[in-house]
PATOR-213528 format. One record per residue (C-alpha): x, y, z; residue in three letters. Coordinates in nm, 2 decimals, decimal comma. Layout:
% PATOR-213528
TORFI / x / y / z / type
TORFI / X / Y / Z / ala
...
% end
This chain:
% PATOR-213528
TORFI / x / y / z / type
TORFI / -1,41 / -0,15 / -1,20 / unk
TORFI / -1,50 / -0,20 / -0,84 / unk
TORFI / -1,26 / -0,36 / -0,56 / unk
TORFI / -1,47 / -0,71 / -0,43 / unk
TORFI / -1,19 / -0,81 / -0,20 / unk
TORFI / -1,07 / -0,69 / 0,04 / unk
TORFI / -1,39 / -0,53 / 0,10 / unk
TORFI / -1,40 / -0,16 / 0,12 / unk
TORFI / -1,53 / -0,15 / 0,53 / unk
TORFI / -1,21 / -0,33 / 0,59 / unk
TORFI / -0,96 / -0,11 / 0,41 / unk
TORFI / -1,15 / 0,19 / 0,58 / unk
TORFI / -1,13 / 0,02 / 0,97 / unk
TORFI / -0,74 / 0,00 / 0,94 / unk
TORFI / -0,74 / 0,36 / 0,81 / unk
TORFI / -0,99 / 0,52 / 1,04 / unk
TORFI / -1,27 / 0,58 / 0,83 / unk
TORFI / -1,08 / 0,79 / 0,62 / unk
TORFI / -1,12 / 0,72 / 0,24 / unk
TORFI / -0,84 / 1,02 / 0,16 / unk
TORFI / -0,62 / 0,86 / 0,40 / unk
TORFI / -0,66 / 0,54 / 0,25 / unk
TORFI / -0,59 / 0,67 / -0,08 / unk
TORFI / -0,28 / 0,82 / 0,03 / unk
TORFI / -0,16 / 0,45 / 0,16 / unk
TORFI / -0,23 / 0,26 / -0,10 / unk
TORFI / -0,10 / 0,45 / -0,39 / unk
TORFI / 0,23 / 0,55 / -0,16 / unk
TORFI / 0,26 / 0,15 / -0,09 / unk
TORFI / 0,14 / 0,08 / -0,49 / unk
TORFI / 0,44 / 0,29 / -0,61 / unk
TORFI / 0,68 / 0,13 / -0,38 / unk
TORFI / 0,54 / -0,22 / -0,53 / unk
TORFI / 0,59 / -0,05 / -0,91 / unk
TORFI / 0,92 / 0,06 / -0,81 / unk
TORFI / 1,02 / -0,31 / -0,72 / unk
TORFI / 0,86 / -0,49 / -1,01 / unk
TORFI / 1,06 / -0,24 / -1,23 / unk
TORFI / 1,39 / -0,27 / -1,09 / unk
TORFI / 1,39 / 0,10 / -0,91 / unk
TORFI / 1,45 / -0,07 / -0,63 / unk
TORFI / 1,58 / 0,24 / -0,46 / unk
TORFI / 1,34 / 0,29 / -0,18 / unk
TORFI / 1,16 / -0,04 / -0,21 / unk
TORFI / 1,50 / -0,25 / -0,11 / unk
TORFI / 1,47 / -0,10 / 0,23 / unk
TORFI / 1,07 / -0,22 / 0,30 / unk
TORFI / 1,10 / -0,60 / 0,12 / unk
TORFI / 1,34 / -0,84 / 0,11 / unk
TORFI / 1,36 / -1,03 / -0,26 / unk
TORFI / 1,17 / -1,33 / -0,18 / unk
TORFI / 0,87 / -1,13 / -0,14 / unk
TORFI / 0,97 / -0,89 / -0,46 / unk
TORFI / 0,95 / -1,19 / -0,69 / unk
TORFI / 0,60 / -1,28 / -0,51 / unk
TORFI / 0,47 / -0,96 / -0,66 / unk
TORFI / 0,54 / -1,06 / -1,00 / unk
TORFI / 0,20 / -1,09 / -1,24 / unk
TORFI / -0,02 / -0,88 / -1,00 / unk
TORFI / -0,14 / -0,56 / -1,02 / unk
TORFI / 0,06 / -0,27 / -0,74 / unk
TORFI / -0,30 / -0,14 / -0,69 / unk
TORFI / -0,44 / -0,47 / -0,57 / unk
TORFI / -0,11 / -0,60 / -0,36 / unk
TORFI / -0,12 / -0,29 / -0,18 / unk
TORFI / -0,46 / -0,28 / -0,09 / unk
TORFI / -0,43 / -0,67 / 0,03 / unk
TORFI / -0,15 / -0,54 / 0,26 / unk
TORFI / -0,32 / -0,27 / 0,37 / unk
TORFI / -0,61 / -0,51 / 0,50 / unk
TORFI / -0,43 / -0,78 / 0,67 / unk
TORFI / -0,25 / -0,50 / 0,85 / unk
TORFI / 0,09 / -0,48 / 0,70 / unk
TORFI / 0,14 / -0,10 / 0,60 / unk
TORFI / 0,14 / 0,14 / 0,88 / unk
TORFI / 0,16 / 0,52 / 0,91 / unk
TORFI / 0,21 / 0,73 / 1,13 / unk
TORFI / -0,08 / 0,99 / 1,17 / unk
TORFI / 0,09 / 1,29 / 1,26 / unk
TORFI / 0,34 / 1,27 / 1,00 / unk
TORFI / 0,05 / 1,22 / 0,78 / unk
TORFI / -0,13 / 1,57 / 0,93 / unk
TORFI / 0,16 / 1,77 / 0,92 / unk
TORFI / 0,24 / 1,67 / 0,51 / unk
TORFI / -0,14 / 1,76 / 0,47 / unk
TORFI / -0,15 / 2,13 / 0,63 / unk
% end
């Protein structure tokens, strides 16, 4: 399986050319996604209102994420990020 859209130079220019970085977005943002569509809405409440919860429904967490992450929606902050690595 290979992702065609959004295209993999995209995903990388919003996460600095950093393909481990970009993996550590989009499965923190796909488990938030999961944890909505299942109803463990715990931490997910907080980042999505439920309009946008029931938008979700039918799609995979994987690919919703990544589309986020490409139009610019999911942030980090970079030395948080640093710090959890080290």
């Amino acid at each position: 399986m290979s992702i065609v859209e959004p295209r993999i130079d995209k995903l990388l220019d919003k996460t600095e050319e950093d393909k481990y970085l970009l993996c550590a977005l989009s499965s923190k943002r796909s488990r938030d996604i999961n944890d909505m569509m299942r109803g463990q809405r715990d931490r997910a409440v907080a980042l999505q209102s439920v309009s946008e919860i029931a938008e979700f429904a039918g799609r995979k967490p994987l690919s919703l994420a990544m589309e986020e992450i490409a139009r610019g929606e999911v942030s980090y902050d970079k030395a948080a990020f640093e710090a959890d690595e080290a």
